[in-house]
N, C-alpha and C positions, 0 to 999 in steps of 0.2 A: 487391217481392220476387219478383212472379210472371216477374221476367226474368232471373230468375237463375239461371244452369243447374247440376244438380246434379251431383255428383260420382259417378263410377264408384267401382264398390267399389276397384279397386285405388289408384283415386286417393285415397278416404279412407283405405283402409290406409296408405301413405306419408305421406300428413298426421297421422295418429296417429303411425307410431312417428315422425315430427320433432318432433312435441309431447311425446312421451316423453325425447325426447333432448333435450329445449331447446336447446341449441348442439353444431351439429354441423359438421366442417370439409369441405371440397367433397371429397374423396375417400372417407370414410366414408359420406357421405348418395350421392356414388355406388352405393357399393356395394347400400346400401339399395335405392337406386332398379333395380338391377343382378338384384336380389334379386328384388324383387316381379315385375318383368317375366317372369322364367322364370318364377317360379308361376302370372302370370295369363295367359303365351303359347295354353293350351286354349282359353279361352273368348275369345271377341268383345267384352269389356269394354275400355278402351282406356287406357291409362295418357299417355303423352304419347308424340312419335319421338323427345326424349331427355329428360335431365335437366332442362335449362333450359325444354323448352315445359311438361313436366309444372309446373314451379312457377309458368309465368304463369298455366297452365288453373285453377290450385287460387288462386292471386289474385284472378283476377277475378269469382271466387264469394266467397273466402274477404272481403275486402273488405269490399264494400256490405254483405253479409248480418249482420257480423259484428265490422267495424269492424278487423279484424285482418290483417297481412301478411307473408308472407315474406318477409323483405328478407337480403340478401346483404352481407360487409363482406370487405373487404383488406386484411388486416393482419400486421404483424411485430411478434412478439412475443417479447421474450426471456425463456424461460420456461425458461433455465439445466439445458437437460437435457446431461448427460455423452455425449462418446464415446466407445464400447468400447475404439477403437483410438487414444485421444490416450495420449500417456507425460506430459505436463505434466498441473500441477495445477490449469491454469485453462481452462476448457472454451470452446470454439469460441462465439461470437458467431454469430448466422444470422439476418440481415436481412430473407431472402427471406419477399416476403407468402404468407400463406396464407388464401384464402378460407373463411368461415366463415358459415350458412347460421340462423336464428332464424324465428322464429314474433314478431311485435311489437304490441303493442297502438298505434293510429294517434291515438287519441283527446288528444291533448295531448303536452303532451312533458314533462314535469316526473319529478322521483323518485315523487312519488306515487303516481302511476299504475302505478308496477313492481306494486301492489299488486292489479291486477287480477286476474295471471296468479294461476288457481287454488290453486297451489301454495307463493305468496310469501305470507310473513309481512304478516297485514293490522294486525299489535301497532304504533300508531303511535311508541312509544319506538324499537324497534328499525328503522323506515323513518327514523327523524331519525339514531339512527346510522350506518345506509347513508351519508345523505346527507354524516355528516360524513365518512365516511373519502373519499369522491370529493372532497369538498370538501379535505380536505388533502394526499392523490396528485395533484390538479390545481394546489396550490400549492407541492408539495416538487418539480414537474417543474417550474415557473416555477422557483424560484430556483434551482435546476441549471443551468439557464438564464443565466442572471444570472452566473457561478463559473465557466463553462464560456470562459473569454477569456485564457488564456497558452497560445499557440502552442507552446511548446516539453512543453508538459504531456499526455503520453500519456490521462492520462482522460479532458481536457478535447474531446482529438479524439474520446473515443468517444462523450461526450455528444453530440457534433455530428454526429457518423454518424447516433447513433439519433435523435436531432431535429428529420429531417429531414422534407419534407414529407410529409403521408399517414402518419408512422411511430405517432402517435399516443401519450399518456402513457406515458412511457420509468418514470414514478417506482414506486417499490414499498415496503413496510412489510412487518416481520412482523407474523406473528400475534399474538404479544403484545403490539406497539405497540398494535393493531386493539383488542383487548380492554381495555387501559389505555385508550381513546379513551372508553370511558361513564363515567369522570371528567370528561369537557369537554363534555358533554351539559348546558343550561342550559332556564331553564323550567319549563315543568311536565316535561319530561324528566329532568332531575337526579334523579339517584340511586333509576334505580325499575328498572335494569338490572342482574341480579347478573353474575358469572363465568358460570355456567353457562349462561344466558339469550345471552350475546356469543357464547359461543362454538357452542352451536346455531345461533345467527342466523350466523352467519360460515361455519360446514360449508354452510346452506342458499345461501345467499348464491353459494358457490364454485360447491354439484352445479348450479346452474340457468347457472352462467355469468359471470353479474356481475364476480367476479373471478377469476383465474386462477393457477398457478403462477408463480414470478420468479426470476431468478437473486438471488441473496445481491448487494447494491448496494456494497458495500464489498469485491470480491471474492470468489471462492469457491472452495473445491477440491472436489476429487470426494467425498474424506468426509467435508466439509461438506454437499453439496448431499443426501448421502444419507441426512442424519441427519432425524428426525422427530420430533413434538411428539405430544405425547399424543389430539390430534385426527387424527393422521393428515396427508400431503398434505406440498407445503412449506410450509418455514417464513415463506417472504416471497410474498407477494400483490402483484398489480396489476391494471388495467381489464383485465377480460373483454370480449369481442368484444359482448355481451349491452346493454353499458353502452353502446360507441358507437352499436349501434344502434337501442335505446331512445329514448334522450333525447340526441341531439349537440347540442341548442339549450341543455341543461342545462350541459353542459358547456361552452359556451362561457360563458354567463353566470357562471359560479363560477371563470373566467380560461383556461381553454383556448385557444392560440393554433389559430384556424381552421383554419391552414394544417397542423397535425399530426393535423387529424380524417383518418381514414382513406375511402379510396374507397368510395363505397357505391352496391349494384347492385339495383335495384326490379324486380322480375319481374312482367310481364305490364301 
C-alpha cells in the first residue's frame, strides 16, 4: 500500500461526485471534470491535463488499494426518447454509441458482487431477481434473433441493424412484466417478494444504472412514450451501461452472443 500514490483533493472530488452519479455519459462527467478544474485552477493541487489522464491517475490508485475501477463502455442504446421536431408518430431510431463512464468492483464477475456497491440491495431474494430479469432480456434478445430471417420484413431489418456487433442486448420488458417476474422466483426465493418490495428494488436497480429507459418493442408513439406508471420513468426497461460493465463474463454465460458486448475502455 505504501506505493500507492494519493489522491489530490481535486482528484477525490471528482471521484466522489462519479460515485454519486454511478453512471455517467462522457459529456456530462466532462462537464464535471470541466467544473472542478476552474475551482481548483488557484491552488497547485493537480487534477489531470484532461479527462482521460485524470481517470487513469484515479485507477491506478483506486485499483490495488481498493480492488475498484473506472472502466468506460460504447454503447447504443434505444432508449425511445421523441423529437420535438418529428410530425410522425414513430420516433427516430439513434444507433450512435455513446460512451458511458462507472465506478466497478474488479473482484469477480458474477451478479452477486453488484452487492458490494454500498448502496445496492444486499436482500439475497431481490439479487436472484436482478439476476432473473438479465437472465430473461438475454434470452428475449436470442430469440429475436432467431424471428429476425424474412428479408422482406421491415422489423426484421431493424432487428439486424440493432444486432449488430458491439450494439449490445437490443431486448426490453416493462415494468410490470419486471414485477410479475417474483412469480418465477424458485427456491427458497419463491414467494417472499411482495409488489412493493419489486418495485423499490427496480427504481434502485434503474437510479444506479443497471437498467435504463427503452423505447416500447412493439412500436411506439409519442403519447405513448410519454405516458408513466405509478413509479415514475419508462415504462419498458433494458441493460444499463452498469450491467455491461460489471459482469460481461455474466452475460455471456446466461447466452449473450460475445460479438454484441459493447466496446470497453480501462483507464490507466
Amino acid at each position: 500500500m505504501d506505493d500507492i500514490a494519493p489522491l489530490s483533493t481535486p482528484q477525490q472530488r471528482f471521484l466522489q461526485r462519479l460515485l454519486a452519479s454511478h453512471v455517467v455519459n462522457d459529456r456530462n462527467l466532462q462537464e464535471i471534470w470541466d467544473e472542478i478544474k476552474e475551482e481548483s485552477s488557484s491552488n497547485n493541487e493537480p487534477l489531470g491535463r484532461n479527462l482521460n489522464d485524470t481517470l487513469g491517475i484515479i485507477n491506478r490508485s483506486l485499483k490495488p488499494a481498493f480492488g475498484l475501477e473506472i472502466r468506460s463502455v460504447s454503447l447504443a442504446l434505444n432508449l425511445g426518447e421523441d423529437k420535438d421536431d418529428e410530425d410522425d408518430d414513430e420516433a427516430e431510431e439513434d444507433d450512435t454509441p455513446t460512451l458511458y463512464h462507472t465506478i466497478i468492483n474488479c473482484q469477480g464477475d458474477d451478479v452477486s458482487k453488484a452487492a458490494a456497491n454500498p448502496e445496492m440491495t444486499k436482500n439475497p431474494h431481490e439479487l436472484a431477481l436482478f439476476r432473473l430479469i438479465i437472465e430473461s432480456l438475454v434470452e428475449m434478445s436470442s430469440n429475436e434473433d432467431d424471428d429476425g430471417d424474412d428479408e422482406n420484413d421491415g422489423s426484421a431489418r431493424k432487428k439486424r441493424k440493432r444486432n449488430r456487433r458491439g450494439m449490445g442486448c437490443q431486448a426490453s420488458v416493462s415494468r410490470m412484466d419486471m414485477i410479475n417476474m417474483r412469480t418465477k422466483l424458485t427456491g427458497a426465493h419463491a414467494g417472499t417478494l411482495t409488489v412493493t418490495q419489486v418495485e423499490n428494488a427496480i427504481h434502485l436497480f434503474v437510479s444506479q444504472g443497471w437498467f435504463v429507459q427503452a423505447a416500447n418493442p412493439n412500436g411506439r408513439s409519442k403519447k405513448a412514450a410519454k405516458k408513466r406508471n405509478s413509479m415514475g420513468g419508462s415504462r419498458f426497461l433494458q441493460l444499463g451501461p452498469r450491467s455491461y460493465m460489471e459482469f460481461p463474463e455474466f452475460l455471456e454465460k446466461v447466452g449473450l452472443d460475445k460479438d454484441l458486448l459493447p466496446q470497453f475502455l480501462i483507464h490507466g
